[in-house]
ZADO-1210 file (C-alpha; in nm, 4 decimals, padded with zeros to 6 digits):
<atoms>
<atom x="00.0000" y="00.0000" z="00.0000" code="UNK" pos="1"/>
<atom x="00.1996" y="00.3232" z="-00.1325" code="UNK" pos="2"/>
<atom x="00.0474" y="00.6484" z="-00.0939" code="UNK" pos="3"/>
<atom x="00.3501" y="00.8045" z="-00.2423" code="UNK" pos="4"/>
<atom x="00.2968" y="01.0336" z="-00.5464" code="UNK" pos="5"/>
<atom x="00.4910" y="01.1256" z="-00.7998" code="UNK" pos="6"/>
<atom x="00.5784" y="01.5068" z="-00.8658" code="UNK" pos="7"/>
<atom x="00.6222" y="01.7285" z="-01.1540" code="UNK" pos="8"/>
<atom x="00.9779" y="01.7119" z="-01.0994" code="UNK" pos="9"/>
<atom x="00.9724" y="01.3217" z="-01.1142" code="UNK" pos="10"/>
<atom x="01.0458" y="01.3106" z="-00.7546" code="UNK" pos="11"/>
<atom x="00.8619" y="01.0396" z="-00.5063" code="UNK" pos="12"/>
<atom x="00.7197" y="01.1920" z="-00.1936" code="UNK" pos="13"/>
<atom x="00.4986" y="01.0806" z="00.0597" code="UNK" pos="14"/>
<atom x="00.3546" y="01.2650" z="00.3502" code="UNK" pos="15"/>
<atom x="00.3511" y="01.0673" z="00.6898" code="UNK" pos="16"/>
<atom x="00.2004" y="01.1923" z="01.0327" code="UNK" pos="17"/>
<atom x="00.4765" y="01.1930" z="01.3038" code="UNK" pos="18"/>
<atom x="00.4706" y="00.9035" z="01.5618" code="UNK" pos="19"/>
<atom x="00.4710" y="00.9757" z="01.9146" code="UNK" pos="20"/>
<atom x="00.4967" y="00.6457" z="02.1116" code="UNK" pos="21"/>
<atom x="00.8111" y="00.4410" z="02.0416" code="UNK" pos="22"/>
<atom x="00.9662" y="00.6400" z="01.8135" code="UNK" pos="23"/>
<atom x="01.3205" y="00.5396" z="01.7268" code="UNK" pos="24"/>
<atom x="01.4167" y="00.9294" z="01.5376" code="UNK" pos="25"/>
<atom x="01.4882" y="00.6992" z="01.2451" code="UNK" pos="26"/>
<atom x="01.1421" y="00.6943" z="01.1078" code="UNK" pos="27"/>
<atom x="01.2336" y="00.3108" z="01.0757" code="UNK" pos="28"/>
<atom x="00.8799" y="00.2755" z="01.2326" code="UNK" pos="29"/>
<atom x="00.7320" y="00.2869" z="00.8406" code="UNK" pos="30"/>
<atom x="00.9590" y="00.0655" z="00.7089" code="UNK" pos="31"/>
<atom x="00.7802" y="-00.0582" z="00.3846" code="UNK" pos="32"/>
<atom x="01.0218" y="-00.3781" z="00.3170" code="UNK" pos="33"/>
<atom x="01.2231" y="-00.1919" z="00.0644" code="UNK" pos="34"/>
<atom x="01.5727" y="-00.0694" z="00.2366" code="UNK" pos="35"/>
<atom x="01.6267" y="00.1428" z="00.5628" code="UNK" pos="36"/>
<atom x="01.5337" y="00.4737" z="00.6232" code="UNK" pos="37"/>
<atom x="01.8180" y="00.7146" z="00.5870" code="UNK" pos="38"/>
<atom x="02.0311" y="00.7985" z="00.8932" code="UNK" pos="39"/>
<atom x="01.9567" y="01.1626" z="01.0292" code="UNK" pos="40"/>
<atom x="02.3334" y="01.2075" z="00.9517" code="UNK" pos="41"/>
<atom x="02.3549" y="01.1185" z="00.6078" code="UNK" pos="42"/>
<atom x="02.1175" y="01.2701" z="00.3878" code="UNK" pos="43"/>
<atom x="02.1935" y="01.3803" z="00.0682" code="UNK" pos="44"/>
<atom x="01.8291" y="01.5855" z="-00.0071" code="UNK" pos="45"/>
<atom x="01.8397" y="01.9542" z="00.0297" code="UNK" pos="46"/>
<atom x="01.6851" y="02.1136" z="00.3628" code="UNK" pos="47"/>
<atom x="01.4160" y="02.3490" z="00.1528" code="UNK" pos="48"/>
<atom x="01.0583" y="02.1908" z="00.0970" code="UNK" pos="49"/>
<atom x="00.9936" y="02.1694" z="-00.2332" code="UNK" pos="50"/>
<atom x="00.6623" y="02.3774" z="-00.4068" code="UNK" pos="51"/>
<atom x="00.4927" y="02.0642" z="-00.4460" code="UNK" pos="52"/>
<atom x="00.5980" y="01.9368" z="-00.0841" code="UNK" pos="53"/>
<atom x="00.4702" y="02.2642" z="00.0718" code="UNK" pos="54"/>
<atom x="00.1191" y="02.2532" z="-00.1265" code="UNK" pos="55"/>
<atom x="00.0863" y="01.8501" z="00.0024" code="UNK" pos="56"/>
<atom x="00.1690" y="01.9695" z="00.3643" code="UNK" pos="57"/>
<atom x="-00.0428" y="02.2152" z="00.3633" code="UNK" pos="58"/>
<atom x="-00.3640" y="02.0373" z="00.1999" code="UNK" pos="59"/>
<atom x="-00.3275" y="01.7282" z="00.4163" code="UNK" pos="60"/>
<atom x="-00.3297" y="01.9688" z="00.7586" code="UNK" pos="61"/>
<atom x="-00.5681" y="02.1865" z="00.6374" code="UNK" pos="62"/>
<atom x="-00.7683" y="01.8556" z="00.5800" code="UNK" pos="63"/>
<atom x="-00.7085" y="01.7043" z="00.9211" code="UNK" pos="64"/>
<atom x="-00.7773" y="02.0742" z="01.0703" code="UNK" pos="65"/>
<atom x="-01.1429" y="02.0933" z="00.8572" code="UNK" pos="66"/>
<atom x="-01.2298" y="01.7200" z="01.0333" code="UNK" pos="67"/>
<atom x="-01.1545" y="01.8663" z="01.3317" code="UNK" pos="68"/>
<atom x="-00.8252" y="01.7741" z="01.4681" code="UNK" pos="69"/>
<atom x="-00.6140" y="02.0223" z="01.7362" code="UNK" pos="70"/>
<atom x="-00.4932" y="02.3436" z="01.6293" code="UNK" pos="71"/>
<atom x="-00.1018" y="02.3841" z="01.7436" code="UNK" pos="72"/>
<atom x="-00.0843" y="02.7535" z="01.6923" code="UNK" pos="73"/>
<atom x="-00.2627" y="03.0877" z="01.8880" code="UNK" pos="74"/>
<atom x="-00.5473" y="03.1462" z="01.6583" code="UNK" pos="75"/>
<atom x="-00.6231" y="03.5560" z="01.6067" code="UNK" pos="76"/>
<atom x="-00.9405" y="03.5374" z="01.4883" code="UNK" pos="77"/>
<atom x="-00.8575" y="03.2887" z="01.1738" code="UNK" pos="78"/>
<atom x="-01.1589" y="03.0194" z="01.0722" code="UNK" pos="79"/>
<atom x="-01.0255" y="02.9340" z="00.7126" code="UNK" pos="80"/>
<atom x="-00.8605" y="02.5992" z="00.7694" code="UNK" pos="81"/>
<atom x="-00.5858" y="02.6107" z="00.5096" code="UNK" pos="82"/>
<atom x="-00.4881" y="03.0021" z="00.6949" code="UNK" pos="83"/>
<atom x="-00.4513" y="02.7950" z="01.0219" code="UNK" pos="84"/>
<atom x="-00.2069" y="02.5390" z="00.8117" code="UNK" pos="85"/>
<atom x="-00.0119" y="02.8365" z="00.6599" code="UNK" pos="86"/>
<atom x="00.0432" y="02.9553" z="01.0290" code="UNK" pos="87"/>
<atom x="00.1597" y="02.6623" z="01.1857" code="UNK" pos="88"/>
<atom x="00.3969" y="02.5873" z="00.8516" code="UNK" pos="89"/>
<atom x="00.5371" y="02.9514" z="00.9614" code="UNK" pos="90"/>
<atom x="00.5326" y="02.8702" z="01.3011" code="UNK" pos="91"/>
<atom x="00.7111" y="02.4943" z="01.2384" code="UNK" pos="92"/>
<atom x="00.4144" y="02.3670" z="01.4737" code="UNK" pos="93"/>
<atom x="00.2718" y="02.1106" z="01.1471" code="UNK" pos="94"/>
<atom x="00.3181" y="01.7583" z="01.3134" code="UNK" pos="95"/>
<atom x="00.3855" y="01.5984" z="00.9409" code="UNK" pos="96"/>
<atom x="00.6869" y="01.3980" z="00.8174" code="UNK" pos="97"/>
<atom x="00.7956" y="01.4427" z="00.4268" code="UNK" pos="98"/>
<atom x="00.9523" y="01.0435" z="00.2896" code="UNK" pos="99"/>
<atom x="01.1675" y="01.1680" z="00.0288" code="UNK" pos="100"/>
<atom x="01.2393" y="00.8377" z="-00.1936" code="UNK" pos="101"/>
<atom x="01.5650" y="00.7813" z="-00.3363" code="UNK" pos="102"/>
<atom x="01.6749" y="00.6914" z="-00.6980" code="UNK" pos="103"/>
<atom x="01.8362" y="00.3442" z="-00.5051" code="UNK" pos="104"/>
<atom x="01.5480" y="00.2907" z="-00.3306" code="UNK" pos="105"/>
<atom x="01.6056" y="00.4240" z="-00.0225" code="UNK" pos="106"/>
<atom x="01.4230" y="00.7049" z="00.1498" code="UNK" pos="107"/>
<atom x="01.4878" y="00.9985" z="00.3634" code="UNK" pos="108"/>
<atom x="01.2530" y="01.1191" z="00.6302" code="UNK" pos="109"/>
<atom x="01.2504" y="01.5050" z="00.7275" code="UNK" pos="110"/>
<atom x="00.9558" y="01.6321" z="00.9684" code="UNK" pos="111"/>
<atom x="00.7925" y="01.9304" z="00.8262" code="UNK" pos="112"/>
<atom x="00.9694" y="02.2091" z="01.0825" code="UNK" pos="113"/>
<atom x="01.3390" y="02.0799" z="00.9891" code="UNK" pos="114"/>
<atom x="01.3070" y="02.1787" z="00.6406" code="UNK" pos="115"/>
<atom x="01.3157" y="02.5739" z="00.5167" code="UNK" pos="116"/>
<atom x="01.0121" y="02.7217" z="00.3689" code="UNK" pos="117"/>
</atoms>
């Protein structure tokens, strides 16, 4: 069951929530049988999110936020789901991992407030 998709820039990326109990800060956790997760230490993917990773992020926690799920930013008055998402993308409060795949199969895991809008 993949729910990567592919990008206009023929890159793989899938959009994971972060795990709170157990987790090994490998992101091993969603191991798919293909190889390891890359180490923390070793990744070779650039630190800025992507156009197309920043419109995912923010669609999938605007989603979550429309069906209800907790708000991790002071709201000021804002209703309009996807304005709540922007904010806590500014505020590196979204509680999303990107999977970057790799051309060798492997895959590198950044959470959404390591990377540079």
């Amino acid at each position: 069951m993949d729910h990567s998709e592919l990008q206009e820039d023929g890159t793989r990326v899938q959009i994971l929530p972060i795990k709170t109990e157990g987790e090994d800060g490998q992101g091993a956790a969603w191991n798919d049988g293909s190889q390891a997760p890359k180490d923390i230490k070793d990744r070779t993917t650039t630190p800025y999110m992507t156009k197309y990773e920043r419109a995912r992020i923010l669609g999938t926690r605007a989603l979550q936020i429309s069906m209800n799920a907790p708000v991790l930013v002071e709201l000021e008055g804002e209703t309009d789901p996807l304005v709540i998402a922007h904010k806590e993308l500014v505020e590196k409060k979204i509680p999303l991992i990107i999977r970057r795949f790799l051309p060798d199969g492997s895959y590198e895991d950044w959470p959404a407030e390591d990377l540079i809008v």
